[in-house]
Backbone bond lengths (Angstrom), bond angles and torsions (degrees), N, CA, C in turn:
res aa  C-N    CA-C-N  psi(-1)  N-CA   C-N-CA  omega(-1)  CA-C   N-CA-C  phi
1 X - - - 1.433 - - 1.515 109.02 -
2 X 1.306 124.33 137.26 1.549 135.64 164.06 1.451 96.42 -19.16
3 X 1.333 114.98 163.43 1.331 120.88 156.62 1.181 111.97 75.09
4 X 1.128 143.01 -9.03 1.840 136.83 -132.48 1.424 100.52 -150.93
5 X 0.872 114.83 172.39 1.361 147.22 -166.79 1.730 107.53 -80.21
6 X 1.409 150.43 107.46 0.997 147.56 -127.98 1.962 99.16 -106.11
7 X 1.737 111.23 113.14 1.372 109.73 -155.23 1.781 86.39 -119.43
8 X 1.295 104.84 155.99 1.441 120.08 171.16 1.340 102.80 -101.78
9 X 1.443 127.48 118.77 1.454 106.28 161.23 1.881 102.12 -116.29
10 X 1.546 117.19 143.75 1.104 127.90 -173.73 1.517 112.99 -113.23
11 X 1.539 107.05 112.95 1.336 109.59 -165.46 2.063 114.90 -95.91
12 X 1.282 101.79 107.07 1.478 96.61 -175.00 1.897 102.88 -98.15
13 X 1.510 88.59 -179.59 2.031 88.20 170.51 1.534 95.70 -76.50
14 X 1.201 114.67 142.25 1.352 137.34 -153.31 1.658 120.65 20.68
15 X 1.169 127.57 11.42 1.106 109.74 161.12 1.950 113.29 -129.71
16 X 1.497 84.82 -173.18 1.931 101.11 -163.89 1.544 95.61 -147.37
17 X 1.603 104.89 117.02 1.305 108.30 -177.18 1.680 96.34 -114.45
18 X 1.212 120.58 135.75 1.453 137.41 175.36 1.210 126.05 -91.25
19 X 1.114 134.79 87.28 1.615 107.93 -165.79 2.152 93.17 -135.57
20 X 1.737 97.50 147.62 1.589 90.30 172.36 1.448 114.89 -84.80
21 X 1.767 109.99 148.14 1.818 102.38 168.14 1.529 72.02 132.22
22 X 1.665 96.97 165.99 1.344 118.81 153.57 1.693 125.50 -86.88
23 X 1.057 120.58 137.55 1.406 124.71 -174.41 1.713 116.87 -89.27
24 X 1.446 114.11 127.98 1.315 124.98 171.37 1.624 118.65 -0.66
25 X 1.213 93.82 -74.70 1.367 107.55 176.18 1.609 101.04 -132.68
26 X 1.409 102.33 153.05 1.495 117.44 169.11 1.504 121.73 -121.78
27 X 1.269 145.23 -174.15 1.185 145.61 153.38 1.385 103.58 -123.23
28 X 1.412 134.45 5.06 1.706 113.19 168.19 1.664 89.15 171.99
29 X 1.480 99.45 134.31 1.496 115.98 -175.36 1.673 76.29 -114.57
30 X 1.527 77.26 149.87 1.689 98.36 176.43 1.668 96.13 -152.47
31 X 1.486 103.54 144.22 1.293 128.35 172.42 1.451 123.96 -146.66
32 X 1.534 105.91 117.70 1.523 144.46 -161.28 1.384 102.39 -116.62
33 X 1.571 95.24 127.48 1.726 107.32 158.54 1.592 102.35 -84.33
34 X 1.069 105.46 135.59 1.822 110.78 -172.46 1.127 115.72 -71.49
35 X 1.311 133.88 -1.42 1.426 141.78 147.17 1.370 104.87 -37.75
36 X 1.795 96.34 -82.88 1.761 100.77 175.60 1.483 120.28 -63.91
37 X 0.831 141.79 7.07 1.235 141.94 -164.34 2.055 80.14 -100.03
38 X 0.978 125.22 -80.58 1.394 132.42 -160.76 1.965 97.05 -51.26
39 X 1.777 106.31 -54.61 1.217 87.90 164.90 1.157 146.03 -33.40
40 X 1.331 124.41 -49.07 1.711 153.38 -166.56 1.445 91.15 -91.54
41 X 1.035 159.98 -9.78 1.320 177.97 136.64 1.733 125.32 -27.49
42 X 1.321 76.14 -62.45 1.665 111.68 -167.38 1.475 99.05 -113.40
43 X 1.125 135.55 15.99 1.328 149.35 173.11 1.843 118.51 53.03
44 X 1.357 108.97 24.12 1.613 122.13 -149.54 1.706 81.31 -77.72
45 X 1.038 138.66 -44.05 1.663 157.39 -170.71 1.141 135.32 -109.24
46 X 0.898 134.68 118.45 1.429 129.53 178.58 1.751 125.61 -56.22
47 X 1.001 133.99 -154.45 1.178 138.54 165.97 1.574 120.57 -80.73
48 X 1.283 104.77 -73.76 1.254 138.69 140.13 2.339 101.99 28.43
49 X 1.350 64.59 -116.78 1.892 92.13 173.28 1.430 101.68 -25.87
50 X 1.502 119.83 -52.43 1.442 119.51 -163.92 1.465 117.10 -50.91
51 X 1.919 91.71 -65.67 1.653 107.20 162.63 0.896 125.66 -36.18
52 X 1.521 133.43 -56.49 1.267 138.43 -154.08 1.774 96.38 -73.71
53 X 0.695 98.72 -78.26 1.797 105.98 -179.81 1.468 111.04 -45.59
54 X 1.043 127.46 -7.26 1.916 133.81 175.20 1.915 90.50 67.51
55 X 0.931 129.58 43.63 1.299 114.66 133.97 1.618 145.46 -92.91
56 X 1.921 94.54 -2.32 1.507 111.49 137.42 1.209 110.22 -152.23
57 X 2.093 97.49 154.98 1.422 109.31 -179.81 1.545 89.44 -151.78
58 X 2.056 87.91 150.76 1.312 95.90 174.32 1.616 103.21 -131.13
59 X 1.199 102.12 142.93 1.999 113.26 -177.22 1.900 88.45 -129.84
60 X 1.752 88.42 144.70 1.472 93.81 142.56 1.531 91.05 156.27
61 X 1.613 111.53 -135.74 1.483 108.04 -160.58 1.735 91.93 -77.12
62 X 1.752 105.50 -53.86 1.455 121.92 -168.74 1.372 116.37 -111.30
63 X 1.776 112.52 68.39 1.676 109.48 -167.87 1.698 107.47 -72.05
64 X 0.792 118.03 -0.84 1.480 113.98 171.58 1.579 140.59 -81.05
65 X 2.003 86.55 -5.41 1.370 119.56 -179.63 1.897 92.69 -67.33
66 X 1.718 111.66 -42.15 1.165 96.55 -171.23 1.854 126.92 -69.79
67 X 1.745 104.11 9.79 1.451 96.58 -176.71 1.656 110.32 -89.72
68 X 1.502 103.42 8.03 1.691 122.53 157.09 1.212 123.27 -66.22
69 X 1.135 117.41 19.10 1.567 102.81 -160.72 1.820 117.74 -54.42
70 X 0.964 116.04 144.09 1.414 113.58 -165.91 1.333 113.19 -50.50
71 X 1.603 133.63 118.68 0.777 141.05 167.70 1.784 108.15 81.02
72 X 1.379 123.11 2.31 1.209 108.33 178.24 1.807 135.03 -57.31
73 X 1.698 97.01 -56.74 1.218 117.66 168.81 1.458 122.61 -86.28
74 X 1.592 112.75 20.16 1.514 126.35 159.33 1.614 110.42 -93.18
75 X 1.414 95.85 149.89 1.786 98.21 -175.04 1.907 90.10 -85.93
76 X 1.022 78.50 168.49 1.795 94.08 -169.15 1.589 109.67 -84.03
């Protein structure tokens, strides 16, 4: 998230590893104003709105990894 402290999170099949620092290699940096970040989160927003307005963007080898967002397009 903007503002913050720069965290790796590593997404496996069923698990989520957290760790601080930047990681070796990545497949998609993403950067969230933590507004939207909790929005997109908590499902209050779509994707959409966020992007468009640059309150999120994702760059890297595979930015499309970020239209995964954890748990978004899973039913609850």
């Amino acid at each position: 998230m903007r503002g913050y402290e720069t965290s790796t999170y590593t997404f496996e099949p069923g698990r989520l590893s957290v760790t601080s620092g930047r990681p070796s290699r990545r497949d998609v940096t993403m950067s969230l104003d933590p507004v939207a970040f909790l929005q997109i989160g908590y499902k209050r927003t779509g994707l959409a709105r966020p992007i468009l307005t640059g309150r999120a963007v994702a760059w890297g080898r595979r930015p499309w990894v970020a239209l995964q967002f954890p748990g978004y397009f899973q039913d609850p």
